[in-house]
C-alpha positions as CSV (number, residue, x, y, z in Angstrom):
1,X,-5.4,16.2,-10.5
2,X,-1.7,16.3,-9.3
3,X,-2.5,20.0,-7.2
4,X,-5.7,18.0,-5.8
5,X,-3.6,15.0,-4.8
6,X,-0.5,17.3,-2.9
7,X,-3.5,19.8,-1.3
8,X,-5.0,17.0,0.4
9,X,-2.3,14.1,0.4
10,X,-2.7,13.3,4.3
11,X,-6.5,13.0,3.4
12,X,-5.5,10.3,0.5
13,X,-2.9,8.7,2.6
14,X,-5.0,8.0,5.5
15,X,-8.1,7.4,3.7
16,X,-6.1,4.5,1.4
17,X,-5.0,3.3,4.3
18,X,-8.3,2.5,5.9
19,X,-9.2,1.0,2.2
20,X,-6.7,-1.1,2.6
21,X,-7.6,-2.4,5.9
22,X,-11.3,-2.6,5.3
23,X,-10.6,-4.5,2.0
24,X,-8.0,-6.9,3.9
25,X,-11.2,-7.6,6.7
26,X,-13.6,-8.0,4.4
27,X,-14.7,-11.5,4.8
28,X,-13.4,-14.4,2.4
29,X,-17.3,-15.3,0.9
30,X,-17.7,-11.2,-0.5
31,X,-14.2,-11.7,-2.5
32,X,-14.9,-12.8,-6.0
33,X,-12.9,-15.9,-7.1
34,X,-11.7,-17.0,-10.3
35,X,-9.7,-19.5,-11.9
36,X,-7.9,-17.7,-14.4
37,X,-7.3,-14.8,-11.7
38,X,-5.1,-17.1,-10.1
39,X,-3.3,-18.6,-12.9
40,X,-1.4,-15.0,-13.7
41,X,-1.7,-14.1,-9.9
42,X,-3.2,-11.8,-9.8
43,X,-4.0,-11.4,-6.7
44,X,-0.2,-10.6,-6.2
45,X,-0.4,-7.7,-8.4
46,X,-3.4,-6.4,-6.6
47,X,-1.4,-6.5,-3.5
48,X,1.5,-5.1,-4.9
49,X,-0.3,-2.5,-6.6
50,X,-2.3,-1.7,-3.0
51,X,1.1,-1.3,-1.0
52,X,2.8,0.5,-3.8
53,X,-0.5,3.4,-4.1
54,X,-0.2,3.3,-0.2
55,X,3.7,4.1,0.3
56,X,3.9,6.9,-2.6
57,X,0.7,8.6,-1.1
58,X,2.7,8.5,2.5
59,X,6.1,9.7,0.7
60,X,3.7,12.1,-1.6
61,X,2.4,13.7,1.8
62,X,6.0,13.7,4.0
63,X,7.3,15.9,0.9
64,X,4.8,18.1,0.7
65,X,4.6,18.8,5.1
66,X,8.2,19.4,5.8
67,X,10.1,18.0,3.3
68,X,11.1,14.2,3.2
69,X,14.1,12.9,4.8
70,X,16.1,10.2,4.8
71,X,14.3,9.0,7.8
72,X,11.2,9.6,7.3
73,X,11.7,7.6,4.0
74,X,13.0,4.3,6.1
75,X,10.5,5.0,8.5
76,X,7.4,4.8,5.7
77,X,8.6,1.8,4.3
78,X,9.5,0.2,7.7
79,X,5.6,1.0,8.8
80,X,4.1,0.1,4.9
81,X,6.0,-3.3,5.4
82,X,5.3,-3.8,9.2
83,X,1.3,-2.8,8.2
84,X,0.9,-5.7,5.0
85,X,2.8,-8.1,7.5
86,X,0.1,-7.6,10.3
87,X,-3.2,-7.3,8.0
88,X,-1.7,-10.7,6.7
89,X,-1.6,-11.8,10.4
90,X,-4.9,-11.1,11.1
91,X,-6.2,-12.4,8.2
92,X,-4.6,-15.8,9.4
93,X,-6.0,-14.9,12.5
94,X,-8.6,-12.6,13.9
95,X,-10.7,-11.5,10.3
96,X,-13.4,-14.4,9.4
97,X,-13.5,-16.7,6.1
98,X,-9.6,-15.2,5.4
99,X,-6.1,-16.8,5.6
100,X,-2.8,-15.3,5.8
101,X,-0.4,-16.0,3.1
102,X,3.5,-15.4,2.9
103,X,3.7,-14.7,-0.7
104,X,0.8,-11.7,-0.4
105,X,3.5,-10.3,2.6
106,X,6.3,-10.5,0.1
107,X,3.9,-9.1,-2.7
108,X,3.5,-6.5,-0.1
109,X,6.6,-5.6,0.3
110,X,7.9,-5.6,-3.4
111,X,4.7,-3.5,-3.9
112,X,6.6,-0.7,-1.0
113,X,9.6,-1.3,-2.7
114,X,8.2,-0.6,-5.8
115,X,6.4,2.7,-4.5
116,X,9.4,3.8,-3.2
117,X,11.8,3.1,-6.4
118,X,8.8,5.2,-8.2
119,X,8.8,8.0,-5.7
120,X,11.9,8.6,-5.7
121,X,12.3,8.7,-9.9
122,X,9.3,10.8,-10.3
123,X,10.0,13.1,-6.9
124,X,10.7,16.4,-8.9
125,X,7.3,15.8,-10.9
126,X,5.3,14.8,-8.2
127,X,5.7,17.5,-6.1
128,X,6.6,20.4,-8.2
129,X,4.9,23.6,-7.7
């Protein structure tokens, strides 16, 4: 699984990207709610887990191209951050039956954080030959 994930990691990077959008547009009556969900927010977790999946893929791919940089680090969690910040915008503003909310940026960004942290623990595993 690791071999298929670094011989087609700008395939999985750009493909959980769309996800991500098409999930964030999807329209507020097709998302499932329930109580207890929202008790142990989980919706926080989902988009920390979302943003975290979405910046090691990038860092996953950078590594494997040309080698990652200090740069090109800053510059993925710069654009993961800046990316949860304007779906949440247009959620308050453009997609239909959906609302922007400041704590799903933040879980956003702790979920690039996150990613990051982990990529750069695991980076000899990941993308060892």
């Amino acid at each position: 699984m690791r071999k298929l994930l670094l011989k087609y990691s700008l395939f999985f990077a750009i493909a959980w990207t769309i996800i991500i959008f098409i999930l964030c547009c999807t329209p507020g009556r097709y998302i499932p709610t329930t109580n207890w969900l929202e008790l142990l927010s989980f919706d926080k977790f989902v988009h920390a887990g979302i943003f975290f999946i979405l910046v090691c893929l990038w860092l996953i791919y950078l590594a494997q191209s040309a080698g990652i940089s200090h740069t090109g680090t800053i510059l993925t969690i710069v654009l993961s951050t800046s990316y949860g910040g304007l779906l949440e915008v247009m959620q308050a503003t453009v997609f239909s039956q959906r609302s922007g909310d400041w704590l799903d940026f933040i879980a956003n960004s702790f979920g690039c954080l996150t990613g990051l942290w982990f990529f750069q623990k695991k980076k000899s595993w990941i993308v060892s030959d």
